[in-house]
C-alpha positions as CSV (number, residue, x, y, z in Angstrom):
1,X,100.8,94.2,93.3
2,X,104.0,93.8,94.8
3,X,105.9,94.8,91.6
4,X,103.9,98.1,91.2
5,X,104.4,98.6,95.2
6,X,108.1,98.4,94.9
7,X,108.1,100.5,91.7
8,X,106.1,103.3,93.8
9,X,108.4,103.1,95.8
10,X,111.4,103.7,93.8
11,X,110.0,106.5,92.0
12,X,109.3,107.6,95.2
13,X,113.0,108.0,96.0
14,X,113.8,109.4,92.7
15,X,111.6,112.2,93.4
16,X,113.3,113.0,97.0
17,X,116.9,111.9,95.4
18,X,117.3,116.3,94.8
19,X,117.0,116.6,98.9
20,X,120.3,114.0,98.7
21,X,120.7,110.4,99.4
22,X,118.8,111.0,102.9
23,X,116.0,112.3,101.2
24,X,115.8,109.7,99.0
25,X,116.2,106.9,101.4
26,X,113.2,108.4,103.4
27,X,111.5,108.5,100.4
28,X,112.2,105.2,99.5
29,X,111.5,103.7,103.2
30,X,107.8,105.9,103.5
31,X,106.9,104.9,100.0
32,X,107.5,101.4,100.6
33,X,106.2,101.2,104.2
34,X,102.9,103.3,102.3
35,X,102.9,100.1,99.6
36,X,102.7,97.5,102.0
37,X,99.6,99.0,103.9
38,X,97.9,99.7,101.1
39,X,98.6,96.1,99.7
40,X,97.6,94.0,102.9
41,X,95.1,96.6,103.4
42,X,93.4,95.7,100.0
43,X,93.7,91.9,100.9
44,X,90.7,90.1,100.5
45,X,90.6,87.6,103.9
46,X,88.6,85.0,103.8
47,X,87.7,83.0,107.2
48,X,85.4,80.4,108.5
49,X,85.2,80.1,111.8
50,X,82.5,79.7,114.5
51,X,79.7,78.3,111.9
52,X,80.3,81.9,110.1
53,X,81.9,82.4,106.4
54,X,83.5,85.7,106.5
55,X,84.5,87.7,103.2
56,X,86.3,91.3,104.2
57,X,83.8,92.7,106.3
58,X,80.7,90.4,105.1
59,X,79.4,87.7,107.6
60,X,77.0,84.7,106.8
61,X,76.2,81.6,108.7
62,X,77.2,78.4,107.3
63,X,73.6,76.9,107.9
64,X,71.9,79.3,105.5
65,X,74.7,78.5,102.6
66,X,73.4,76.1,99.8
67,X,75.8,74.7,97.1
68,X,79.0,76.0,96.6
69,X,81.0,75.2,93.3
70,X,84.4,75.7,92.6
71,X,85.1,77.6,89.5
72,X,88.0,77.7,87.3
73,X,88.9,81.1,85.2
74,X,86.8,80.1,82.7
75,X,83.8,79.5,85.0
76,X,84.5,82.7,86.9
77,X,84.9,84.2,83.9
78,X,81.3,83.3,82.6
79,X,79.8,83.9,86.3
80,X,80.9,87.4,86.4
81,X,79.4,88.0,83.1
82,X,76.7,86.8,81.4
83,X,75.3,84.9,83.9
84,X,75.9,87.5,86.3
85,X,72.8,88.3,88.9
86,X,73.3,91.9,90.1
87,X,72.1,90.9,93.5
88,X,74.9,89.1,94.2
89,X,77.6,89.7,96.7
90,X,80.4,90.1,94.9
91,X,84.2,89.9,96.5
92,X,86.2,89.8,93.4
93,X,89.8,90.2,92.6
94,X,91.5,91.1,89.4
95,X,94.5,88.9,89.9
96,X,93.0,86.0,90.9
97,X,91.4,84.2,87.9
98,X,89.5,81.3,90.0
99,X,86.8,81.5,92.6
100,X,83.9,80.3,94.6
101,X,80.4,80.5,94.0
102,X,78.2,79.9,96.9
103,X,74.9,79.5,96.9
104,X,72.7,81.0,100.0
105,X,69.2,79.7,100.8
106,X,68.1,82.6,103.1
107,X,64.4,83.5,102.4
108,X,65.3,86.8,104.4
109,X,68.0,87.7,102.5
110,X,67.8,89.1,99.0
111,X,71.4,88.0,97.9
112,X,70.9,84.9,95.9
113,X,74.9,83.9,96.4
114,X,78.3,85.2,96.6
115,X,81.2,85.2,94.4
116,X,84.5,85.4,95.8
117,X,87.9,85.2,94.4
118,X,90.2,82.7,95.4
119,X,93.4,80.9,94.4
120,X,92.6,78.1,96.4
121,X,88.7,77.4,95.2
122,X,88.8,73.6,95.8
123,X,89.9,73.7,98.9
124,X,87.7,76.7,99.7
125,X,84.7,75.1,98.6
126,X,85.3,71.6,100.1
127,X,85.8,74.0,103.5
128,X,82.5,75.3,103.0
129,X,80.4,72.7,102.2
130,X,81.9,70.9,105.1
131,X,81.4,73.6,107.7
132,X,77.7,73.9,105.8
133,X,77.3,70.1,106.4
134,X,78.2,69.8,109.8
135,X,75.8,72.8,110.7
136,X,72.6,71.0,108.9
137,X,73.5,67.8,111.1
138,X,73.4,69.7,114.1
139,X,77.2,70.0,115.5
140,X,78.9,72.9,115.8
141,X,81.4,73.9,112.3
142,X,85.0,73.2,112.4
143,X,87.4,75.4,113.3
């Protein structure tokens, strides 16, 4: 992403350079200040905090989550297809091969699990499952 932000912006600056070398600087400088919003914009964050697993904008609470596996490109590669359910919540990148499946046990909710994209999935996961385990015993998850 970084490579096609920068390359924006150069073309960018080749299409102000007739204005003169201040029009192609400002061109250059808006392009690439425009890249670098879009780009942490587009930035999937993932936080657990609080006994809550947040994904972008989605929330859940660790005491509803069920297992959570680690997956590998080849796993993430089979969840997202064949054994794809379309009621899952899906936070998915296209550059990041591994990922997280986590399992929710929510009778109210219809969302079965969630897939999210990672390039740290063992460490995610062994964050989730203890936040998950701390909440079943009854203390508050870690921080």
């Amino acid at each position: 992403m970084w490579l096609l932000g920068t390359g924006f912006a150069l073309c960018m600056s080749a299409v102000f350079l007739p204005l003169g070398r201040l029009g192609a600087l400002a061109g250059l400088l808006g392009a690439a200040g425009l890249a670098i919003w879009g780009i942490l914009r587009w930035t999937l964050v993932i936080e657990l905090a609080d006994g809550v697993l947040r994904v972008g904008r989605a929330r859940v609470p660790v005491s509803v989550i069920g297992e959570v596996r680690s997956l590998d490109q080849a796993g993430m590669r089979t969840e997202r297809g064949p054994r794809l359910d379309a009621r899952a919540f899906l936070a998915i990148r296209g550059w990041s091969a591994a990922g997280v499946r986590i399992a929710l046990c929510d009778p109210d909710d219809p969302t079965p699990y969630w897939l999210v994209s990672t390039a740290a999935p063992v460490e995610l996961a062994a964050a989730i499952r203890a936040a998950a385990a701390e909440s079943r015993a009854g203390g508050a998850a870690p921080r």
